[in-house]
C-alpha positions in Angstrom: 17.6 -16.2 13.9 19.2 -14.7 16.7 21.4 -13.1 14.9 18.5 -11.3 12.8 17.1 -10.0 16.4 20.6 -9.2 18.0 19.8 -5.2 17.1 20.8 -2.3 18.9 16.9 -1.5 20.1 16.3 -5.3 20.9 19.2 -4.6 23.5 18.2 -1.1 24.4 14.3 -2.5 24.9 16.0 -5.5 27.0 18.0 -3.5 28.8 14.7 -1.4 30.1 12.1 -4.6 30.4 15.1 -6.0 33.1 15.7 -2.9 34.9 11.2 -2.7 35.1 11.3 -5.8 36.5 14.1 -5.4 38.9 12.6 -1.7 40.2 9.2 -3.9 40.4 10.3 -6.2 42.5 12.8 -4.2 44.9 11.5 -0.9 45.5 8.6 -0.3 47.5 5.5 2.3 46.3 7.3 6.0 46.3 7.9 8.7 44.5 11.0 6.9 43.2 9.0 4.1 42.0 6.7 6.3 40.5 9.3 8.3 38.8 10.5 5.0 37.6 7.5 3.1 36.5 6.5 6.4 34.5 10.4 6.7 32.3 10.6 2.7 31.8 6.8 3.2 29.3 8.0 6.4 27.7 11.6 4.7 27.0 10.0 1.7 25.5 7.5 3.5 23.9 10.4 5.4 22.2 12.4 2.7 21.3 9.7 0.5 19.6 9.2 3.6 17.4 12.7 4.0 16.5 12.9 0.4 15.8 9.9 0.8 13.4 11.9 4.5 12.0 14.8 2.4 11.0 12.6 0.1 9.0 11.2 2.8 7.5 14.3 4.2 6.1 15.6 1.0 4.8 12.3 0.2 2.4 10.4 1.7 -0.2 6.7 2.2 -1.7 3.7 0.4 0.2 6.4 -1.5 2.6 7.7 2.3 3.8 4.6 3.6 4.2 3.5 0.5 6.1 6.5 1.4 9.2 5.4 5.0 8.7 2.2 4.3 10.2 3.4 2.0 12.9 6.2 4.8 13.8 3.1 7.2 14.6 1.3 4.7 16.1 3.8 4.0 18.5 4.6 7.8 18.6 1.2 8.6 19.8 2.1 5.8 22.4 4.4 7.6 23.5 3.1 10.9 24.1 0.0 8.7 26.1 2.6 7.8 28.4 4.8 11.1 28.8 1.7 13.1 29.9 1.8 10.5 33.0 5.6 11.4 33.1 4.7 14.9 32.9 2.3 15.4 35.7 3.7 12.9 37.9 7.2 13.6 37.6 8.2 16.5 36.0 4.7 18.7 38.0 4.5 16.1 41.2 0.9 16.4 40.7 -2.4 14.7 39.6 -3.1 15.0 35.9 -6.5 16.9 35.4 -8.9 15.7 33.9 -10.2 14.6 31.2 -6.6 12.9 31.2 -5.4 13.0 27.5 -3.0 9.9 28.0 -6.5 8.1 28.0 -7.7 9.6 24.5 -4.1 9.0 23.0 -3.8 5.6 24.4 -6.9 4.3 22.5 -5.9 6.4 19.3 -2.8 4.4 19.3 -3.1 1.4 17.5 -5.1 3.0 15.0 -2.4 3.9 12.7 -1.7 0.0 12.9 -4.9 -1.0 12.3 -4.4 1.5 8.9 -0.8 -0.1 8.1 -2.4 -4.2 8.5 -5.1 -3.0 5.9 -2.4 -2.1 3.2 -1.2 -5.6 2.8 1.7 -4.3 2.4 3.5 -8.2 1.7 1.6 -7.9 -1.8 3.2 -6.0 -4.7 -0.3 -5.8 -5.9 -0.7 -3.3 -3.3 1.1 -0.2 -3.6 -1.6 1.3 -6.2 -4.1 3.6 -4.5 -2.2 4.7 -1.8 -3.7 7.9 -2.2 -7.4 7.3 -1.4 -6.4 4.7 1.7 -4.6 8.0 3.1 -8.4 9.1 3.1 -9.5 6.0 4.8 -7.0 6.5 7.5 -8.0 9.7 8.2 -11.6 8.6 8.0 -10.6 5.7 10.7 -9.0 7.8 12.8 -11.9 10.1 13.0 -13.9 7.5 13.6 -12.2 6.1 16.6 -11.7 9.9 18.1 -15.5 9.8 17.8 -16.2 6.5 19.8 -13.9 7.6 22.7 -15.3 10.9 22.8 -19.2 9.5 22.2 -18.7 6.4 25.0 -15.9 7.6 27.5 -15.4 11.5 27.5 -19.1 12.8 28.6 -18.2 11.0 31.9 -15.4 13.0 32.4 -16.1 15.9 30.7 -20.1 16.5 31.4 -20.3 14.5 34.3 -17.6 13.1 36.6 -18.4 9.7 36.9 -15.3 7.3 37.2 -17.6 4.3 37.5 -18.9 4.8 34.2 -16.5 6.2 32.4 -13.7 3.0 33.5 -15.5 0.1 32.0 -16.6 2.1 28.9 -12.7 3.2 28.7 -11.4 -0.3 29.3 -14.3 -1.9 26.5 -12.9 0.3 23.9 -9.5 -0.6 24.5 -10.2 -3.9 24.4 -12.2 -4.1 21.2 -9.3 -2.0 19.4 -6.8 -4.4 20.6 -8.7 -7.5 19.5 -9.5 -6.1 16.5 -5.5 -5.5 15.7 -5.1 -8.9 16.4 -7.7 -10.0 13.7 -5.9 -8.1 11.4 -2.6 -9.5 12.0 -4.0 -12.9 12.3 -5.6 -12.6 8.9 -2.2 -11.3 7.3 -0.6 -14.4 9.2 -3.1 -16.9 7.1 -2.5 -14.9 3.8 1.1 -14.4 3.8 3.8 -17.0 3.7 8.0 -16.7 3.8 10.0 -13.9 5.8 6.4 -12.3 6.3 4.4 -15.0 7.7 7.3 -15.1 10.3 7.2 -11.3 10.9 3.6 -11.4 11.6 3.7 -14.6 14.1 6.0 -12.5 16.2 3.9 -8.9 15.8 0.5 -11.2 16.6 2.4 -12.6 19.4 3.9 -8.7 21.0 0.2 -7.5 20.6 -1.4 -10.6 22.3 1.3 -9.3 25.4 0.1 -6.0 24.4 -3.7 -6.5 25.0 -3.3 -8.8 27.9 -0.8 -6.4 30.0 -3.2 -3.2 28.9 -6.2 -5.7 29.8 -4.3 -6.8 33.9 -3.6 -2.9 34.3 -7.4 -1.8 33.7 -8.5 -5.1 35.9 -6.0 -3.9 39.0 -6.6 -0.2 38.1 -10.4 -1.1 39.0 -10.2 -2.9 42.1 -7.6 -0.2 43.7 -4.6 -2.8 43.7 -2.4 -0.6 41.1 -0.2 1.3 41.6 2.8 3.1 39.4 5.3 0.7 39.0 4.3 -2.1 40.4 4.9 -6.1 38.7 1.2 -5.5 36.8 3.1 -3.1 34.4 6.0 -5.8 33.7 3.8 -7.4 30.9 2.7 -4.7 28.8 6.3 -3.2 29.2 7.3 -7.0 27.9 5.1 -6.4 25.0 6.7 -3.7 24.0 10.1 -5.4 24.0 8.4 -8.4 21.6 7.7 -5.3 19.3 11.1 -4.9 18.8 11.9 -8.1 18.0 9.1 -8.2 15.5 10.6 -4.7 14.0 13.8 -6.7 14.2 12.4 -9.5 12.2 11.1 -7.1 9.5 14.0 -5.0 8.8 14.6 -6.2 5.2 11.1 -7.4 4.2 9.9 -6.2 0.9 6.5 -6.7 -1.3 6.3 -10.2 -3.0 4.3 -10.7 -6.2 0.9 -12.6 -5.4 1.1 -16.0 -6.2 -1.5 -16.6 -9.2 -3.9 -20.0 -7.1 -4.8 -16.4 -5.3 -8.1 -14.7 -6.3 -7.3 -11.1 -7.1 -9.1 -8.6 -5.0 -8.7 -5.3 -4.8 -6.1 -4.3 -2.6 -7.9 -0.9 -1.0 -11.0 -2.9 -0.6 -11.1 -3.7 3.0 -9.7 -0.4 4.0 -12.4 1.1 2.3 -15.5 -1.0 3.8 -14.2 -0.1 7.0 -13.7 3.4 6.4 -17.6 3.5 5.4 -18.9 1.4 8.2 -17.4 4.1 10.6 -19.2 7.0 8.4 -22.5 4.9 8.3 -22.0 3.9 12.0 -22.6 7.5 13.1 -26.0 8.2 12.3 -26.8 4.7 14.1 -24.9 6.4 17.3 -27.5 9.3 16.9 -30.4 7.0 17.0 -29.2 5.5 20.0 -28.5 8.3 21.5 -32.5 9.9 20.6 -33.7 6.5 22.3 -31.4 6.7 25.3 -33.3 7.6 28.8 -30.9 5.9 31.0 -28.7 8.6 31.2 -29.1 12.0 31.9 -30.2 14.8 29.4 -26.9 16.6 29.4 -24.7 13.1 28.3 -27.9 12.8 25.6 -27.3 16.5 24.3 -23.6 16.2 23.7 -23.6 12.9 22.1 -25.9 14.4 19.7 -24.2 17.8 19.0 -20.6 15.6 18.7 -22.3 12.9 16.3 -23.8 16.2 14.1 -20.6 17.6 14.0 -18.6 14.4 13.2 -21.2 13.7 10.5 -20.2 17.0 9.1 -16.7 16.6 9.2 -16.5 12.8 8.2 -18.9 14.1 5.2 -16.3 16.3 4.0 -13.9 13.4 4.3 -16.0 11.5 2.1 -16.6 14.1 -0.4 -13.2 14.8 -0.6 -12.4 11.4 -1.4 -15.1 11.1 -4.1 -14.0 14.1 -5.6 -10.3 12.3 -6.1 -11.6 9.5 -7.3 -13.7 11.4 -9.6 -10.8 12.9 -10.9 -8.9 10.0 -11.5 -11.5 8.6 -13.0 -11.6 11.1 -15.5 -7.8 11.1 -16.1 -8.1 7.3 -16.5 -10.7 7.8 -18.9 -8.1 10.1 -20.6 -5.7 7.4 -21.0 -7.9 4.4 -22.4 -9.2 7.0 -24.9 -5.7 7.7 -25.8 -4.5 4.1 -25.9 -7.5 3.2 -28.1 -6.6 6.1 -30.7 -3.3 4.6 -30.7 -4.3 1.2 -30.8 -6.0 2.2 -33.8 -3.3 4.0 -35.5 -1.2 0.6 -35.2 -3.6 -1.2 -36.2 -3.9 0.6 -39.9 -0.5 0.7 -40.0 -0.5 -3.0 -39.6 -3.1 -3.4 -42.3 -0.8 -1.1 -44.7 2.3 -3.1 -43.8 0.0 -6.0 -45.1 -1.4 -4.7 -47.9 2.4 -3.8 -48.7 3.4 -7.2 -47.9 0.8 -8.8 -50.3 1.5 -6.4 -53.0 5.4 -7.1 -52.9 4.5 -10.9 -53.0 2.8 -10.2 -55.8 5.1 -8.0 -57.4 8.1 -10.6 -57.1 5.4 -13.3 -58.6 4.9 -11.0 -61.3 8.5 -10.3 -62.1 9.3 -13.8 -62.3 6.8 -14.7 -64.4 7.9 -12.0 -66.7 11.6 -12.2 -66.7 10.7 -16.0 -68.2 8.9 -15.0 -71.5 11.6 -11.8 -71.4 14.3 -14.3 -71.2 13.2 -16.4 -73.9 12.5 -13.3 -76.6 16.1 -12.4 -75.8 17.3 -15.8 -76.7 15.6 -15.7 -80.3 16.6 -12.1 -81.1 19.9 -13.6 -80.7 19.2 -16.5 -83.3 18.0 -13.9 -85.5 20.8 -11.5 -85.5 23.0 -14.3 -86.1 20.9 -15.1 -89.4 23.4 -13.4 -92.6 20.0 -13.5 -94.8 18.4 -10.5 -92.9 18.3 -7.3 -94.6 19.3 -4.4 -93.3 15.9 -3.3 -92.0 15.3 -6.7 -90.6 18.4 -6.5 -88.4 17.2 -2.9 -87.4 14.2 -4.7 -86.3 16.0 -7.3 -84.3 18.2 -4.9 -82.6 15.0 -2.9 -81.3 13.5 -6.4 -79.8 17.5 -6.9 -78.0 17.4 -2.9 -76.9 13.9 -3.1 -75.6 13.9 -6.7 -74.2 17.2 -5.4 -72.0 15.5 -2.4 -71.0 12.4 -4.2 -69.5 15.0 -6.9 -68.3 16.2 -3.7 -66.2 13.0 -2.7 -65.3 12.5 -6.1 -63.6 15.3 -6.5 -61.5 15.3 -2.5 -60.2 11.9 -4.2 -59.5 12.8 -7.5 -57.7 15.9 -5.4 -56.0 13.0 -2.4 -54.1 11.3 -5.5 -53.2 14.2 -7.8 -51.4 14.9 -4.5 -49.8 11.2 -3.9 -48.4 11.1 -7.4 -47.0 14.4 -7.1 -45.2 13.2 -3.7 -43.5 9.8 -5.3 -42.2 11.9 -8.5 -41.3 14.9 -6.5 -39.4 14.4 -5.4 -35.5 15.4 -1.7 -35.4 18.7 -1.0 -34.3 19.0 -0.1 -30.4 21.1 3.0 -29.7 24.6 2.2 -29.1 25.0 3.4 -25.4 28.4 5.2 -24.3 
């Protein structure tokens, strides 16, 4: 086991969780700190991601495309973090706002919550690939939506940190817990090397959403500060991620087991994909009904949920428009598989009308070569007789000519049978490779 995890990113990401830990509880709140606190997230970030890119080039088909979306997701991660780096290190000053770490923060486990709907531990599941791309993108339009429906308007319309923290930190929360359905799900379903990969990736997201959850909390009550012991735990989650990345270096699809019920693999990703498209015209409602808040907040929930209905609606189109299409090509292909289905089948009713009339043929020539046999046998006694007159043994020596001509007849017959049988009998030859 530890061997498995001894990789060069499980060091790397143990390496950086030690050295957080150590500036955390040495240095005091300055710009050194801060300088620090800021690299130690981006580093990690980056490492988890590479972790996840080396899986990715070691696998193939759903597995592959499975890291590929937990690559970006933790790419996205990353680039939340470096715009901290950015402003506070690299400028020295406050990031503006809105503060686009927030948006790409909450964006960032949505290629994860894409990759946990593949089910990628099923061989079963590698089929319509296509069309859960379209869910993806459908998902991820649909979480881009929430943040900017719930969170931005506070920052963006009206600056109001009060309201636009918990709204920020409720969101965050429900993506996280929602991962961690997923994952637990996958945990129940799966068994082997996978059920042991997801244990550890349910565990590093647990860390995940608890240290994201104790920053928000401490961020709220003014006790945070860059680099202090609150970010140790999510920065420890991030090392567990590579340990779960470490875990699932070689893991590959398995056949489902057959006490499973068959479902369809691009089910789930679908119905979620739709409750995000139906969801929005709900938002719109609420946001008709809403006289809480003030008239401007009102207005551009409305224009955003009118344009996200237009955009998602394209989505969707598009989607049906593919599926459409390979509906139509499948249609192709069962038309084409009947006509040849029936084209075997006549030839199987020819082969066995052959059949029958060879059995009968060899009957036939049997019964015949008997009677044959037994004229031949008394032409002989005949020509034997001295008695016979000359036209009388002309006579006989017709019935001998003629009986070993049909004689002939019958065994070219019984010989284009035997041949015929051993044809339909025989496999046919495979081509003699070099």
């Amino acid at each position: 086991m530890l061997r498995r995890i001894d990789t060069l990113w499980t060091r790397i990401a143990l390496g950086l969780v030690l050295a957080q830990i150590a500036a955390a509880v040495f240095l005091q709140p300055s710009r050194a700190l801060t300088a620090l606190g800021d690299t130690f997230p981006c580093l990690l970030a980056l490492v988890v991601m590479m972790a996840f890119h080396s899986n990715h080039r070691q696998s193939s088909g759903t597995v592959r495309f499975f890291w590929t979306l937990n690559e970006t997701a933790f790419g996205i991660l990353f680039l939340s973090q470096f715009v901290w780096f950015y402003y506070d290190v690299l400028l020295r000053r406050v990031a503006p706002n809105p503060v686009a770490g927030d948006g790409l923060f909450l964006l960032a486990l949505v290629p994860t919550l894409a990759s946990l709907a593949l089910r990628p531990q099923a061989e079963s599941a590698s089929g319509d690939l296509r069309f859960r791309r379209l869910d993806f993108l459908l998902l991820l339009s649909w979480w881009v939506c929430l943040y900017l429906y719930f969170a931005l308007p506070w920052q963006f319309v009206i600056t109001s940190y009060p309201n636009y923290n918990p709204v920020y930190y409720l969101l965050a929360l429900t993506e996280h817990c929602v991962a961690l359905a997923a994952v637990g799900t996958l945990y129940v379903k799966s068994q082997g090397s996978w059920k042991r990969f997801y244990r550890q990736f349910f565990f590093a997201l647990s860390v995940f959403a608890a240290g994201s959850l104790l920053q928000n909390v401490f961020i709220d009550r003014g006790l945070y500060y860059t680099g202090s012991f609150y970010d140790v735990p999510w920065g420890f989650s991030l090392g567990l991620l590579t340990v779960a990345a470490a875990l699932g270096a070689k893991l590959a699809s398995q056949p489902v087991p057959s006490d499973f019920p068959s479902q369809n693999p691009g089910l789930w990703s679908a119905r979620l994909a739709m409750v995000g498209v139906i969801s929005l015209p709900l938002l719109a409602i609420s946001a008709v009904f809403d006289h809480h808040n003030p008239q401007s907040i009102v207005l551009f929930r409305l224009r955003l949920i009118f344009g996200a209905v237009l955009f998602l609606g394209t989505l969707t189109f598009l989607k049906l428009s593919t599926m459409d299409r390979e509906l139509l090509r499948l249609l192709g292909l069962t038309e084409s598989s009947l006509e040849s289905l029936k084209l075997v089948q006549n030839q199987i009713v020819q082969s066995q009308r052959m059949a029958a009339l060879g059995r009968l043929a060899f009957g036939a020539t049997h019964e015949i070569s008997n009677p044959l046999t037994a004229i031949l046998g008394y032409a002989e006694l005949l020509r034997d007789i001295p008695t016979l007159t000359p036209v009388e043994r002309r006579s006989v020596e017709d019935i001998h000519e003629q009986v070993h001509v049909a004689q002939a007849a019958i065994n070219g017959m019984r010989r284009f049978v035997r041949v015929e049988a051993g044809a339909e009998k025989s496999p046919s030859p495979e081509p003699k490779t070099p």
